[in-house]
DOPAKOL-284919 format. One record per residue (C-alpha): residue in three letters; residue number from 1; x, y, z. Coordinates in steps of 0.001 Angstrom, whole numbers, plus 524288, in hexadecimal, padded with zeros to 5 digits. Layout:
<recs>
{rec 'ALA'; NUM; {X; Y; Z}}
...
</recs>
This chain:
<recs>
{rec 'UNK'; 1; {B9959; 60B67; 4B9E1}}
{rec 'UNK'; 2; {B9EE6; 61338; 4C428}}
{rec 'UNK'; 3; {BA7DF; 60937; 4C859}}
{rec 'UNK'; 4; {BAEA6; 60871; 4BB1C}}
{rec 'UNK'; 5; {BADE3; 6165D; 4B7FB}}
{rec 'UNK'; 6; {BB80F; 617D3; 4C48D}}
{rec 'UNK'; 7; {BBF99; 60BB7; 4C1C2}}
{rec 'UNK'; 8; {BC1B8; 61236; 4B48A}}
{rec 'UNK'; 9; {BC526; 61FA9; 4B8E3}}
{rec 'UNK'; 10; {BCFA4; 61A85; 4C002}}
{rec 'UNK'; 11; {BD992; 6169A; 4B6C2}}
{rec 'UNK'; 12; {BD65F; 622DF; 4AFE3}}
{rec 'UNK'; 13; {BDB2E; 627C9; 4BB06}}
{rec 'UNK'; 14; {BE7C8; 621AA; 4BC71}}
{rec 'UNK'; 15; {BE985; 62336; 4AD26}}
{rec 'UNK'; 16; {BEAB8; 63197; 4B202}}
{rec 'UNK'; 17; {BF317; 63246; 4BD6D}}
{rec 'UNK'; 18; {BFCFB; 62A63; 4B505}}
{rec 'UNK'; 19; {BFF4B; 634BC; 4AA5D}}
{rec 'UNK'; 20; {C0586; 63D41; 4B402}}
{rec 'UNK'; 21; {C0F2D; 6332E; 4B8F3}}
{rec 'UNK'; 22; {C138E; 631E9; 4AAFF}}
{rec 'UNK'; 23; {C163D; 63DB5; 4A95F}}
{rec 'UNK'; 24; {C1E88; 63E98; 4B623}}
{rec 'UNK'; 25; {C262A; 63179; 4B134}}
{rec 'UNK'; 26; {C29C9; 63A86; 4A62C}}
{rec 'UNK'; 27; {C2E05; 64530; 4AB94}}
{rec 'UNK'; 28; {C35D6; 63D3C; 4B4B8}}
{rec 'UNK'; 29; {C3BF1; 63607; 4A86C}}
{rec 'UNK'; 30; {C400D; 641E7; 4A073}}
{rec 'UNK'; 31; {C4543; 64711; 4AEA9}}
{rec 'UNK'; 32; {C4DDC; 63C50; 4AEEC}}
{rec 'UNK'; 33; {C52CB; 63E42; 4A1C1}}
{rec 'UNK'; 34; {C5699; 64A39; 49F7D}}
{rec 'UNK'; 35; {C605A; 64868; 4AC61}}
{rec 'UNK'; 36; {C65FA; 63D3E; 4A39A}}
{rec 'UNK'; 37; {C67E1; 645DF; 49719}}
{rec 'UNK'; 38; {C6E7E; 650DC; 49F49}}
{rec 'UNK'; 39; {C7912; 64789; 4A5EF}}
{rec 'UNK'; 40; {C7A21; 6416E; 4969D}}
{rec 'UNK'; 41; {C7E60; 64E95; 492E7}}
{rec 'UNK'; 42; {C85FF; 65276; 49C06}}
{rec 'UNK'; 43; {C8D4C; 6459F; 49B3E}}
{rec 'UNK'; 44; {C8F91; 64987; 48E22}}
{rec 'UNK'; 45; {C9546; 65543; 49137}}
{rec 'UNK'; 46; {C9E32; 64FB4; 49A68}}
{rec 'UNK'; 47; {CA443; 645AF; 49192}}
{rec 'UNK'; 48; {CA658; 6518D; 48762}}
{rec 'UNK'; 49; {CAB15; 65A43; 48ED1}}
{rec 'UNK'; 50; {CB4A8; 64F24; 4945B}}
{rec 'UNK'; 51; {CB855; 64C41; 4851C}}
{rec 'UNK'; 52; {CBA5B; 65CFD; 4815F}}
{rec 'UNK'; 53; {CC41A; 65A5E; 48E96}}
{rec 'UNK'; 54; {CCB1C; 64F8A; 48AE8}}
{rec 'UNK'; 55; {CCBFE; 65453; 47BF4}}
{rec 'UNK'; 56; {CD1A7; 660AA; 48104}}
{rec 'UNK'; 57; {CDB62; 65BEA; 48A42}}
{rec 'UNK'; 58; {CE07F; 651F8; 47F37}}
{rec 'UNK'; 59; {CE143; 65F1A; 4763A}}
{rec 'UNK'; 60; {CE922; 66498; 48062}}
{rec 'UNK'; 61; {CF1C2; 65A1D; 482FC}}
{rec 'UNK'; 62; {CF2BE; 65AFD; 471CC}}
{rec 'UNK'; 63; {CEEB3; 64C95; 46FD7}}
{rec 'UNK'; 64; {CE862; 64F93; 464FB}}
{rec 'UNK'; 65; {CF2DA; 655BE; 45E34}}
{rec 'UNK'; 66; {CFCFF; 64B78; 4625A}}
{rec 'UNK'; 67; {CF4AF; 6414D; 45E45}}
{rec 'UNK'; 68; {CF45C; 64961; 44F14}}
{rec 'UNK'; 69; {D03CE; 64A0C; 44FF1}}
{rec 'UNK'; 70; {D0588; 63C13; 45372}}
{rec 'UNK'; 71; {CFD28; 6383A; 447DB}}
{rec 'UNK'; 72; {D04DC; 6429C; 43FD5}}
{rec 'UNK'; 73; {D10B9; 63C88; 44180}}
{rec 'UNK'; 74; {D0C9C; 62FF2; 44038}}
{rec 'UNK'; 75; {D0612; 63379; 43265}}
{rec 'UNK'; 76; {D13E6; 638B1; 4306B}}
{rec 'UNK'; 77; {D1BE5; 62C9F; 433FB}}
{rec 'UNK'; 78; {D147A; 6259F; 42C65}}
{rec 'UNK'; 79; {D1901; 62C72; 42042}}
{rec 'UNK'; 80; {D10CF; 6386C; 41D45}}
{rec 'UNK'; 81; {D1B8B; 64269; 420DB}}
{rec 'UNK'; 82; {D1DC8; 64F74; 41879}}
{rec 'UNK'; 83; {D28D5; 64E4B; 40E47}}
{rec 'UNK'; 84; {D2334; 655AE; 4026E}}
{rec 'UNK'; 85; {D1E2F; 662EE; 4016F}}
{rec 'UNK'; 86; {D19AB; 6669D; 3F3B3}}
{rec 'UNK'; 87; {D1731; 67502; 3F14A}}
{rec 'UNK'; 88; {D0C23; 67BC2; 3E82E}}
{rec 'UNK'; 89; {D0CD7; 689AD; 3E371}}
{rec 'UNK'; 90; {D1989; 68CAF; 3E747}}
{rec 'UNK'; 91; {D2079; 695BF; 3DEB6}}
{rec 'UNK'; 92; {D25C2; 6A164; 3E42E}}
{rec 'UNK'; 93; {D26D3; 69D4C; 3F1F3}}
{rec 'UNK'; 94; {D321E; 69627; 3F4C5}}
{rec 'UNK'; 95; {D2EFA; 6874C; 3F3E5}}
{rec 'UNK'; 96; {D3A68; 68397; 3FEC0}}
{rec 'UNK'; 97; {D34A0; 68C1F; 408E7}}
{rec 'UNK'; 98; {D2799; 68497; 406CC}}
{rec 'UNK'; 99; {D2DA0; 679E8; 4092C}}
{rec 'UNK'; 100; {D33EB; 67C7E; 41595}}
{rec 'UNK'; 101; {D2668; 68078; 41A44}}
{rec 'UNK'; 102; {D1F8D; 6754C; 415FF}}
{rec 'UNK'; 103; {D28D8; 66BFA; 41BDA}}
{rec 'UNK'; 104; {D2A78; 672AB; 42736}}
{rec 'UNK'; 105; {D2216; 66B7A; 431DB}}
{rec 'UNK'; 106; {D20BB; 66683; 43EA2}}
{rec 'UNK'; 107; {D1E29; 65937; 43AD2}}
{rec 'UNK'; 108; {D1F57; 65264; 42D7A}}
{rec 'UNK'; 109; {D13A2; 64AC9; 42F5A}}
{rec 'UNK'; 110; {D0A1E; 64E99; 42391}}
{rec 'UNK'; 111; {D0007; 64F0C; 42CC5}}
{rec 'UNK'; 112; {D06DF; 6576A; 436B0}}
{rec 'UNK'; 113; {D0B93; 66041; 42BB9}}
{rec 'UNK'; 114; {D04C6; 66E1F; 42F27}}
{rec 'UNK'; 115; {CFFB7; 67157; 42234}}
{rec 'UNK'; 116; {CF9B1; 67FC4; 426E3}}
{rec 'UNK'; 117; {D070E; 68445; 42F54}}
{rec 'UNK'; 118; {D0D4D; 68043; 42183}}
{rec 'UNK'; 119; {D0506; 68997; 41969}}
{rec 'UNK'; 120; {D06AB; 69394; 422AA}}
{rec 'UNK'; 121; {D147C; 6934E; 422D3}}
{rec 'UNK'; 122; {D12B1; 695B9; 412DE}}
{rec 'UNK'; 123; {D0BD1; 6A0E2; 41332}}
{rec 'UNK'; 124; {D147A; 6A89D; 419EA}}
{rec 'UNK'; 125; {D1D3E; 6A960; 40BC7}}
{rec 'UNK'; 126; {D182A; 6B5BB; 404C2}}
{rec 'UNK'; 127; {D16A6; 6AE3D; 3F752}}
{rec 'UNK'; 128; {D0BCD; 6A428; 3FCE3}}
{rec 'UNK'; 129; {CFECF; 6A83B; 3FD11}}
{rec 'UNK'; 130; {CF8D5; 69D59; 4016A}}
{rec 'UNK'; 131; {CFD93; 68D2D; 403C7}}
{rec 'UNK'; 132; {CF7A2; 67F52; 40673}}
{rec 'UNK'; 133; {CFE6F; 675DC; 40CE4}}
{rec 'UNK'; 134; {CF84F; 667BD; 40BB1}}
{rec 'UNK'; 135; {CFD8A; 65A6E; 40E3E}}
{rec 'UNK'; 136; {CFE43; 65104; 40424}}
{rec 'UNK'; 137; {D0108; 6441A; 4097D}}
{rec 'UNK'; 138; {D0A67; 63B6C; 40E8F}}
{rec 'UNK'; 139; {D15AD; 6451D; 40B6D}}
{rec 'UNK'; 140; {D12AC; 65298; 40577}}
{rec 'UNK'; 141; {D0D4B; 66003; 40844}}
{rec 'UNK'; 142; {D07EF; 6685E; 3FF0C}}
{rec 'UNK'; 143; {D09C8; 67577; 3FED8}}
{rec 'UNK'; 144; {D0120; 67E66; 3F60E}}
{rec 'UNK'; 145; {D05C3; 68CB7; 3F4AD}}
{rec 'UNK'; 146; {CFF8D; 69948; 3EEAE}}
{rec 'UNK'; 147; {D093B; 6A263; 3EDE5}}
{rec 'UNK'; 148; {D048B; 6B0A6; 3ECEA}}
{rec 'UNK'; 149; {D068A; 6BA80; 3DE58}}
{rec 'UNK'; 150; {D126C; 6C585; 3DD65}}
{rec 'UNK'; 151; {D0B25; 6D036; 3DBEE}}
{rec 'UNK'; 152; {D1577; 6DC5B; 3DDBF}}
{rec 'UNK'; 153; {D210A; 6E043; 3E531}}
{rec 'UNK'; 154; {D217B; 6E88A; 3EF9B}}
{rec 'UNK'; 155; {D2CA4; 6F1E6; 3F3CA}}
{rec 'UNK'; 156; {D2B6E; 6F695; 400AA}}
{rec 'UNK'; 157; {D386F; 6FA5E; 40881}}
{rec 'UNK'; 158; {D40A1; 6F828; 3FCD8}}
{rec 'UNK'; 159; {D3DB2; 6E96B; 3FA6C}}
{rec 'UNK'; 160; {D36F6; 6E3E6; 3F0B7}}
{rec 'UNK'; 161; {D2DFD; 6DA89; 3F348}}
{rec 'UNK'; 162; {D23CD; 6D112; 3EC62}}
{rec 'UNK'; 163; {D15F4; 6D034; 3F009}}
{rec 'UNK'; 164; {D09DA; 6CACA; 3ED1A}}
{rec 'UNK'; 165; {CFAAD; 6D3CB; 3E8D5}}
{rec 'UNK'; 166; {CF811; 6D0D4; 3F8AF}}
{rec 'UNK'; 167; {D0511; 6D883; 3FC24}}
{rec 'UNK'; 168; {D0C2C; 6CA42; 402D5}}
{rec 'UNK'; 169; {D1B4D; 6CCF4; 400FA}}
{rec 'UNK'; 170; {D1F7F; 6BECF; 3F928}}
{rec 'UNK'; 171; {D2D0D; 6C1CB; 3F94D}}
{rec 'UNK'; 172; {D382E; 6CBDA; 3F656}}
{rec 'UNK'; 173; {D3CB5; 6D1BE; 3E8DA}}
{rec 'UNK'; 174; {D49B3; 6D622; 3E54A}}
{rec 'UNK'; 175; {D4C78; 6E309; 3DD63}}
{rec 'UNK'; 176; {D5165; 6DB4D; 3D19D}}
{rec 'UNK'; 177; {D4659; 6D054; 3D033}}
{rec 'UNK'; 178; {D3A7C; 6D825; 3D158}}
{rec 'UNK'; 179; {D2E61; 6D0B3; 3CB3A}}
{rec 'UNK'; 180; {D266F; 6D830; 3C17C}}
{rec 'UNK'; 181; {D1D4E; 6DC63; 3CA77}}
{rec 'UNK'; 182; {D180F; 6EA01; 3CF51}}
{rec 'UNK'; 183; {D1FD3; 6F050; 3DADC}}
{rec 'UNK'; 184; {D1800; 6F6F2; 3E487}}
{rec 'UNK'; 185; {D1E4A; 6FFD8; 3EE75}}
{rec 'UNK'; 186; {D1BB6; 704B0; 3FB8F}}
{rec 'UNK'; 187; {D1824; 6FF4B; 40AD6}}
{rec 'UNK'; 188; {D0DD1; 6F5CC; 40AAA}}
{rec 'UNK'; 189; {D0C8E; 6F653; 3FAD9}}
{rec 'UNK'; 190; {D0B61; 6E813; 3FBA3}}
{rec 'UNK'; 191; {CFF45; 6E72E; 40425}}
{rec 'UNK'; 192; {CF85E; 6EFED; 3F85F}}
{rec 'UNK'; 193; {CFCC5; 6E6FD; 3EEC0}}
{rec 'UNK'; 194; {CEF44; 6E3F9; 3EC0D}}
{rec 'UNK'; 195; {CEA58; 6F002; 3E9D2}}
{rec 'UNK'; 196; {CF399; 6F4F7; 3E07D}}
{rec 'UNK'; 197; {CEFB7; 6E78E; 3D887}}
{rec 'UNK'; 198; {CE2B8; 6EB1A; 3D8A0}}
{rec 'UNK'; 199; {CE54B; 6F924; 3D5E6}}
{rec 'UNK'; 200; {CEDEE; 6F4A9; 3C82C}}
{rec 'UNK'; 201; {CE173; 6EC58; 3C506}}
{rec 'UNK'; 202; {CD9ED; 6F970; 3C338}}
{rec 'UNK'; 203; {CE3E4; 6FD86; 3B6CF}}
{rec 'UNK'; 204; {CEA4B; 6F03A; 3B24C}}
{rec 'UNK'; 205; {CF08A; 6F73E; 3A5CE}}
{rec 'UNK'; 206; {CF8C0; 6FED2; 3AFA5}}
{rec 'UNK'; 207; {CFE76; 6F2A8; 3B531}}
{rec 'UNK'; 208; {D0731; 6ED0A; 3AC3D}}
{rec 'UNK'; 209; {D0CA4; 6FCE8; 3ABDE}}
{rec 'UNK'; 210; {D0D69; 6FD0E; 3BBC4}}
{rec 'UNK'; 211; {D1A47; 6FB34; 3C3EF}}
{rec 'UNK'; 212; {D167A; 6FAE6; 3D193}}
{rec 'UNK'; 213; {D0EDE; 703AE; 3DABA}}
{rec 'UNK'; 214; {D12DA; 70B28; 3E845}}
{rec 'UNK'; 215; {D0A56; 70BE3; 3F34D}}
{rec 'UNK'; 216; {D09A1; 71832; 3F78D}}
{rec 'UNK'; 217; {D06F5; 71E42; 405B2}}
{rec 'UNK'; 218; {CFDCA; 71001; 40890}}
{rec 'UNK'; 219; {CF314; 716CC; 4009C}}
{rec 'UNK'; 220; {CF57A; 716BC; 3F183}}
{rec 'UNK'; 221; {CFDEF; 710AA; 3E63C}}
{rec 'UNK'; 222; {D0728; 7174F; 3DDCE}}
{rec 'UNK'; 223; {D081A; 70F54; 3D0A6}}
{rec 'UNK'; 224; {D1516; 70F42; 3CA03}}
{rec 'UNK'; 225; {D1482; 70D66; 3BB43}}
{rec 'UNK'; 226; {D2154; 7061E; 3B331}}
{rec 'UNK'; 227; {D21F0; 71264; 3AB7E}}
{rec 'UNK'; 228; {D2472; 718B2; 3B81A}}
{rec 'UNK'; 229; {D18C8; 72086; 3BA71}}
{rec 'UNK'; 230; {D10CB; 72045; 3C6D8}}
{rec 'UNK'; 231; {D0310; 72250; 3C947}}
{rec 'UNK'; 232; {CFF04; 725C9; 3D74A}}
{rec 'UNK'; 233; {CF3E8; 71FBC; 3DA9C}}
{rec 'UNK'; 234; {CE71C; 725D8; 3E4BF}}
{rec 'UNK'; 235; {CE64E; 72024; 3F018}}
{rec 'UNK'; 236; {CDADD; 7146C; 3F272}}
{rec 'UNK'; 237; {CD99B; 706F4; 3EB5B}}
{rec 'UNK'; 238; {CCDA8; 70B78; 3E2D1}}
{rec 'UNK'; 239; {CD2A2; 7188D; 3E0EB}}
{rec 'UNK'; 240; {CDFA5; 712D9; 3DC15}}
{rec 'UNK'; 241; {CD957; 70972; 3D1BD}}
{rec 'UNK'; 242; {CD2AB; 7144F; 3CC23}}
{rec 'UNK'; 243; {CDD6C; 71E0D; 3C9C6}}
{rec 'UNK'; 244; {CE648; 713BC; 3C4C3}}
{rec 'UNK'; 245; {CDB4C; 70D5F; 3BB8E}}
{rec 'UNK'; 246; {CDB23; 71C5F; 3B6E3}}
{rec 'UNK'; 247; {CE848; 71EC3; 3B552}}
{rec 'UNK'; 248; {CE7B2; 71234; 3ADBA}}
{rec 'UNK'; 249; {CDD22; 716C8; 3A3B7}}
{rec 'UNK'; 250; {CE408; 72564; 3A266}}
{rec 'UNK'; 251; {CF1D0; 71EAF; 39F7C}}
{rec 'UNK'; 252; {CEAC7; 7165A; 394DA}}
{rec 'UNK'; 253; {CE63E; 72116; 38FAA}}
{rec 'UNK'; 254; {CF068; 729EC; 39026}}
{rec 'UNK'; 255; {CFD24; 72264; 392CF}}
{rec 'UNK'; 256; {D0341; 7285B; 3A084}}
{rec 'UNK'; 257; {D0C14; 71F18; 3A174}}
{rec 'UNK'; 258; {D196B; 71E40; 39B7E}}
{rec 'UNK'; 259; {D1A40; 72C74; 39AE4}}
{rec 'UNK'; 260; {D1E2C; 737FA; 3A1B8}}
{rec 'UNK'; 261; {D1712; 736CC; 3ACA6}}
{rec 'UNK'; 262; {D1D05; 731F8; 3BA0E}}
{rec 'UNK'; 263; {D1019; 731E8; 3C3B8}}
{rec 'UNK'; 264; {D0446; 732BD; 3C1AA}}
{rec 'UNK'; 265; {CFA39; 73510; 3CF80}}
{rec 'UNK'; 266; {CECF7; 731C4; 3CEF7}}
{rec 'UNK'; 267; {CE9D3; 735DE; 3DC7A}}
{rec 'UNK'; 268; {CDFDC; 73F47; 3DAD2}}
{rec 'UNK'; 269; {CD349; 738FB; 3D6D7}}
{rec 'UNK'; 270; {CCDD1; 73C35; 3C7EA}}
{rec 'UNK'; 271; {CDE36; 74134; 3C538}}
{rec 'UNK'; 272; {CEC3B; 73C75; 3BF19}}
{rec 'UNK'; 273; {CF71F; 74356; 3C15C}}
{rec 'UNK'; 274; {D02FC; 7402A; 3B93E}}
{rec 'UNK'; 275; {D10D6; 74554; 3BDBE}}
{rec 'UNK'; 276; {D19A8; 74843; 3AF2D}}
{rec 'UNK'; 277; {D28E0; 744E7; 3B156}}
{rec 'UNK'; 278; {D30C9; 74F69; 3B661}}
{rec 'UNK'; 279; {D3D58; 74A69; 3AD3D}}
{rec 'UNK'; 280; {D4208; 75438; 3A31B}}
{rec 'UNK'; 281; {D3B87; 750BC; 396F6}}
{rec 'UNK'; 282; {D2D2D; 74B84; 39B0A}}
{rec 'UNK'; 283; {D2281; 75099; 3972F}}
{rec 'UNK'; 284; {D1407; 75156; 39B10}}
{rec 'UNK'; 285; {D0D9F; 7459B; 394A3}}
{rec 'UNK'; 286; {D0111; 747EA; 38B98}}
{rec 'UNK'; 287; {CF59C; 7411A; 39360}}
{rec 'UNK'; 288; {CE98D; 74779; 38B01}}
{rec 'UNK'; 289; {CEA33; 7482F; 37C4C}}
{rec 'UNK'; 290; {CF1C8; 7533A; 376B8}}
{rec 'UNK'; 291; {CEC44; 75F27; 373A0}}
{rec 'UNK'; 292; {CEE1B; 76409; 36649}}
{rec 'UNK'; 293; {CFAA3; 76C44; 36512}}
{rec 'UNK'; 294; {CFB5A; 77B3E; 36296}}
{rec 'UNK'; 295; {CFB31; 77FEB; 35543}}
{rec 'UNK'; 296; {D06FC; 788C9; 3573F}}
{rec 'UNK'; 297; {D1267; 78683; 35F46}}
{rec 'UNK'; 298; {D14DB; 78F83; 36B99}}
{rec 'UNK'; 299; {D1C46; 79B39; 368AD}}
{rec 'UNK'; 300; {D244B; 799C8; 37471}}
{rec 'UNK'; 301; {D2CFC; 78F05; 3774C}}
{rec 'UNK'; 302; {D299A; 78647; 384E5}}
{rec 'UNK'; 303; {D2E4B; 78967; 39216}}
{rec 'UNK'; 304; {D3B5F; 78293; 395AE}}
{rec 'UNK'; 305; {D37BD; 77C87; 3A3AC}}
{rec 'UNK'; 306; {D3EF1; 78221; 3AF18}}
{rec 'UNK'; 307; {D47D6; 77A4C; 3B464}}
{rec 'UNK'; 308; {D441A; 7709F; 3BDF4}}
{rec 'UNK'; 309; {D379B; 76C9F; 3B673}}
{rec 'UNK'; 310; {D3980; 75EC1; 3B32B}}
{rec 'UNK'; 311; {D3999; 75D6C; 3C2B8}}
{rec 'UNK'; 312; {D2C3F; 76247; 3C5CF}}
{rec 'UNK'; 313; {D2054; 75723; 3C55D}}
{rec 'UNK'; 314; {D1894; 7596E; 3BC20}}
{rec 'UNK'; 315; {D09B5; 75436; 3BCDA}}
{rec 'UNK'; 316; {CFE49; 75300; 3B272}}
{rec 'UNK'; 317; {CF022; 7519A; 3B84F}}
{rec 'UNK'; 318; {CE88C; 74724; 3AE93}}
</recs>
């Protein structure tokens, strides 16, 4: 019994002393690989970075781009050169000088045709707004054009010229073809083109009854009426669009325009002050209702004015 009990404890034994040899055979494998996987990556990074080399040194050398102009021009030889170029939208810009633009390239190749240096060339023409430029195969390129909306004309340093509500000059205007169109007057009027629109939105009876508008100072519009008048407006976007949608309700109800009045100044917040014509003969136009007249007549006859009246201004607070 003793005798087998050791001859059986002894491959328990062994059964044990192999475990830890394993283990060791293990560790010694995954030692082994992970050498492997680091040269696999950096062989990896070697052959990119060798590729981001050689790509550069061809970009360089512009192989890339040669090789797009050789197939360019052989696209173009084989027939799909630009001979057409139909135009869209055109109607105040002149069509010729789109033309020139359009066919005004390096290359004729369609596909060497630079469609965005094209546009960009249009835009510089006040009337465009905005322009697409697409190729329509084998022979023609399109050209789209939104051309921008006379809003006024603008007279700064004694010219006259047209522009658009975002103040872009579109061309010139002579004295004796002036559009129908408000004139607006003064440096930089044009870049507050805008505003004034806006402002004429707040009263849009008075509009067909306006004739232009001065900018005054860089701070505040003077509106000029075709009757002549002018209303002087406070100074401030908000501010402005209030007194005028005032003035607007007070002339409906009272009719200032058309009559003797030749400014009116609406300046002072809450106020309107209407200058009467100094010319012989005016007189002080009735803005409230009458009062009832006197039962008797004066005894005494009215003062004659002293001479050199007419010329004094003469002002009515409303």
């Amino acid at each position: 019994m003793s005798a087998k009990a050791g001859r059986g404890a002894t491959p328990r034994g062994k059964a044990k002393s192999k475990a830890p040899a394993r283990a060791k055979a293990g560790r010694g494998k995954e030692a082994s690989a992970f050498p492997d996987a680091v040269r696999r990556v950096s062989w990896w990074i070697f052959f990119l970075v060798l590729a981001a080399l050689a790509i550069a040194a061809l970009a360089a050398m512009r192989v890339p781009q040669m090789l797009g102009l050789n197939f360019g021009k052989a696209v173009g030889e084989a027939g799909f050169t630009l001979k057409h170029v139909e135009i869209k939208g055109a109607e105040h810009v002149s069509r010729l000088d789109v033309y020139n633009i359009a066919f005004d390239q390096a290359d004729a190749a369609m596909p060497l045709v630079d469609l965005e240096g094209t546009r960009e060339r249009l835009l510089r023409f006040g009337w465009i707004r905005d322009a697409r430029v697409s190729r329509r195969l084998p022979d023609t390129l399109v050209v789209d054009i939104v051309e921008r909306k006379p809003a006024a004309i603008w007279q700064h340093n004694q010219q006259l010229a047209l522009i658009d509500m975002d103040g872009v000059v579109l061309e010139p205007v002579r004295l004796d073809a002036m559009p129908d169109l408000p004139l607006i007057i003064g440096p930089a009027a044009n870049q507050q083109a805008g505003a004034l629109g806006r402002l004429v939105e707040a009263a849009p009876q008075l509009k067909p009854a306006m004739a232009g508008a001065t900018w005054i100072g860089g701070r505040r519009w003077d509106v000029r009426f075709q009757t002549g008048e002018v209303l002087a407006l406070p100074e401030g976007e908000d501010a402005s669009r209030r007194a005028l949608a005032r003035f607007a309700q007070i002339d409906q109800q009272n009719q200032l325009l058309g009559r003797s009045f030749v400014r009116f100044d609406m300046r002072v917040p809450g106020k309107l002050i209407a200058r009467i014509s100094g010319e012989p003969g005016s007189s002080i136009p009735s803005i409230a209702p009458a009062a009832p007249p006197p039962a008797t007549a004066p005894a005494h006859a009215p003062a004659k004015p002293a001479a050199g009246d007419d010329d004094v201004d003469r002002s009515k607070t409303i």
